[in-house]
N, C-alpha and C positions, 0 to 999 in steps of 0.2 A: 652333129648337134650334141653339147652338154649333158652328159646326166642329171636329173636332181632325187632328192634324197626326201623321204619321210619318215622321219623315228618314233616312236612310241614305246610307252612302256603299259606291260596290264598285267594281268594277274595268268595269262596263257594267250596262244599263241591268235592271233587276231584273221579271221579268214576272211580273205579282199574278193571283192566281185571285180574284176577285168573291166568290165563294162560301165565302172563307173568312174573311170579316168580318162583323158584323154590322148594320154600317150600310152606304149604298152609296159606292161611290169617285167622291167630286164631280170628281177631278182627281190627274194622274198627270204629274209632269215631271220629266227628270234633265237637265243638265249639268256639266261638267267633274268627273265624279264624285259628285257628291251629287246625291242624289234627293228627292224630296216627294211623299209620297203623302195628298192632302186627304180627306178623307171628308165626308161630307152627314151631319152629326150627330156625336155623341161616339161614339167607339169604345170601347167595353168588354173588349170579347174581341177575340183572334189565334186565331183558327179552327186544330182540330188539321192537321198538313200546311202550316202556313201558308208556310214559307220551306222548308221541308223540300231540302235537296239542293242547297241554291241556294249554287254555291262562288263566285258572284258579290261576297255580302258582304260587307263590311268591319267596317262598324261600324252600330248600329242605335239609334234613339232614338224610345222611345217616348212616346205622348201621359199625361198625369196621371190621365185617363179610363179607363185600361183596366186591367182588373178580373182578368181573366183570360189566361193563354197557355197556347195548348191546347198537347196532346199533342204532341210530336214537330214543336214549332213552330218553329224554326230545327235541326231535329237532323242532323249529318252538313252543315253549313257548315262547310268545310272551313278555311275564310281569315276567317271571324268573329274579330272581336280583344272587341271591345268592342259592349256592350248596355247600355244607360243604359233603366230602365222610371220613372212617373213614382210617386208617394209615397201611392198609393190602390191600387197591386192586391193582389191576393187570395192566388192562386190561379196555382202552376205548372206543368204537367200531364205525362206522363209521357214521359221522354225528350226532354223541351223541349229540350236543349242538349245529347240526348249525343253524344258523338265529335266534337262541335267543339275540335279539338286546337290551334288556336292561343287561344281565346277566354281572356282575361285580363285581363278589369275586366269584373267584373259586380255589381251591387248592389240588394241587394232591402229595401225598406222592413219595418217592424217588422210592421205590415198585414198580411203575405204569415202566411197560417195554414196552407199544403198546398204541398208540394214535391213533387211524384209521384216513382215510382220510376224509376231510372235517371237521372232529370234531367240530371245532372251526370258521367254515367257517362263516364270514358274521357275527359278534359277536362284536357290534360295540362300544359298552358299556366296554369293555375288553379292561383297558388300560395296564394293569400289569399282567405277567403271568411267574412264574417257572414252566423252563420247566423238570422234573425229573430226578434225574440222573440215573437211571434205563432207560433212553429213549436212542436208540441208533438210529433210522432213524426217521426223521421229516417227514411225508408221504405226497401226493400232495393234495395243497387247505386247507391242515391244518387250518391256522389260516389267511389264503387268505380275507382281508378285514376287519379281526380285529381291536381293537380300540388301540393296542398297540401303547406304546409310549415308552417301553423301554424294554430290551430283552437282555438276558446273555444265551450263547449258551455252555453249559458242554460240557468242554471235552472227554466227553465220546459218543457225536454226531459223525456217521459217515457216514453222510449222508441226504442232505436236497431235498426232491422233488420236482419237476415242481410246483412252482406258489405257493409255500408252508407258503412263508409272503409277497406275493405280496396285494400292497396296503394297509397297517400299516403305521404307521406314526410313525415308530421309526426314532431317530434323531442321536445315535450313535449306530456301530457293530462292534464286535470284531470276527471275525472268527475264530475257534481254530484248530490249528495245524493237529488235530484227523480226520479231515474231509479233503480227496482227493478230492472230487469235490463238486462246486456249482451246483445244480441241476440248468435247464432252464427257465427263468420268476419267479427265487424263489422270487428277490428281488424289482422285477417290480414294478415300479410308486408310489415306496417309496419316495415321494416327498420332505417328511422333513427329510432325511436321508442327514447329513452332512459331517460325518468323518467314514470313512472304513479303517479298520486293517486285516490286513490277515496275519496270524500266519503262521509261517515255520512247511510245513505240506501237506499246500492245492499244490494241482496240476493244476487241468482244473478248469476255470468258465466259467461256461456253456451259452448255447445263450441264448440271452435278461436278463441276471440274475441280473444286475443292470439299466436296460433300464429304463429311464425316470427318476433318482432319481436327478429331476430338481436342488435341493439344495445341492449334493454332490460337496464337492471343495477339500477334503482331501486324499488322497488313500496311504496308506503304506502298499508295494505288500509281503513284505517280500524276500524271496529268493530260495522259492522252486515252485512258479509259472509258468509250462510252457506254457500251451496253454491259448488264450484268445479270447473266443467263436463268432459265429456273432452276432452283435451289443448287444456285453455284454453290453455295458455301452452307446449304443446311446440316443441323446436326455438331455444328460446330461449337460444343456446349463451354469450351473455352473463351470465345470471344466475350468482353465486356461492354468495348466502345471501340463504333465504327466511325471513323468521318470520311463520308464520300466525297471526292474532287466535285468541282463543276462541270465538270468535261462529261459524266456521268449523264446520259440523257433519259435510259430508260432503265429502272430494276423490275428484272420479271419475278410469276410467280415463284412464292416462297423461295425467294435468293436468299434469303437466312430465317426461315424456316426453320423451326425446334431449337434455334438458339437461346437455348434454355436460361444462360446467365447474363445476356445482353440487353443492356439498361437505356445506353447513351449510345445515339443514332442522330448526327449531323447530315440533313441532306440538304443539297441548292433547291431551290423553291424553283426549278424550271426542270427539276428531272420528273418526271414521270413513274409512278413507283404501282405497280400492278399489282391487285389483292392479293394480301396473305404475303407481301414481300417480308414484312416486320412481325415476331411475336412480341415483340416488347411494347412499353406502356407509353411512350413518347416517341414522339418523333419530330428533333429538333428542322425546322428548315430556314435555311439562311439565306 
């Protein structure tokens, strides 16, 4: 069987647990900063715990063979910049990379079909990220406080979880059709989030999913949106004027709540609109 290979570089010399590979380690050597760790067979999986804590690392490169990164597999690397994995794996596991606050190039092949949750959590350094097309649910706290600043959601998403890019600093979103609901606090306290598109597709946006996105002023709802959650979008002191589609059947409590500057509010005279949906002084119905 093939050897495969794992390189790194850190600031000293990086100590491997056996137990958390699953083939064995033929061979371990670092100088001048970069290390090489051989293995006795192809390497599939990063055993959960694998790098866990290790503010040793710099940068990590992994072999084409490995399939899998367990759980909390470099998580809390504190000086990780960069992860290169190779064009075959799978499979990210839960809190792989969260709280590594400098980490800022990382790229996952279209292969990769599971992201766990948190992965990405707290990744502040992380302005740019494809997310795979093999990815069909965004799980919750994914990439919750990442350094995002810009974000394309494949159609092939069908499904975003609770608080899953709350707090990113993306500034435009396109939502795609393929995805029935916004999960709850997905999009929370996206401050510099300006213009929202929602593709004929989406159904419910869920409670607090766009709450607090201080600088949104744009929303095009499309025409397949019916329900609209509590205080999807409260707080959102930017919006001026909303027109709801008709497709819109019920807005729950305070869905734009503390909308402080919001004057003009077009709703169809058959949607349903639950106390406290509106603070404004009008409310058009057509």
């Amino acid at each position: 069987m093939a050897n495969s290979t794992l390189k790194y570089q850190s600031t000293a010399i990086v100590d491997v647990d056996t137990a958390c590979f699953d083939v064995p380690v033929l061979s371990h050597t670092y100088a001048d900063g970069c290390g090489t760790i051989v293995f006795d067979g192809c390497l599939t999986r990063l055993g959960d715990n694998a790098f866990n804590k290790n503010n040793d690392l710099v940068s990590v490169e992994c072999p084409h063979s490995l399939l899998v990164i367990g759980a909390r597999a470099f998580a809390q690397c504190e000086n990780l910049e960069s992860v290169i994995v190779g064009n075959n794996l799978q499979q990210v596991g839960e809190f792989a990379f969260a709280q590594c606050t400098k980490l800022s190039r990382v790229a996952l092949p279209d292969s990769v079909t599971a992201i766990g949750m948190y992965a990405f959590n707290t990744c502040w350094s992380l302005t740019s990220f494809d997310i795979p097309k093999g990815v069909t649910k965004i799980e919750e706290w994914t990439f919750n406080a990442a350094g995002l600043t810009r974000l394309t959601i494949p159609e092939n998403v069908k499904e975003i979880g609770y608080r899953a890019f709350a707090r990113t600093h993306i500034q435009s979103l396109v939502i795609p059709g393929s995805l029935r609901q916004i999960g709850e606090i997905a999009f929370w306290t996206c401050s510099e989030l300006e213009e929202l598109k929602i593709c004929d597709g989406v159904e419910v946006i869920g409670r607090k999913a766009f709450a607090d996105c201080k600088s949104l002023r744009s929303i095009d709802w499309g025409n397949t949106v019916t329900l609209i959650g509590e205080q999807a979008f409260e707080e959102n002191v930017a919006l001026t004027k909303v027109v709801i589609p008709p497709s819109v059947k019920e807005i729950k409590w305070r869905a734009f709540g503390k909308c402080s500057q919001l004057r003009d509010v077009t709703v169809s005279s058959g949607t349903l609109i639950d106390e406290q949906a509106f603070n404004c002084f009008e409310i058009k119905r057509v």
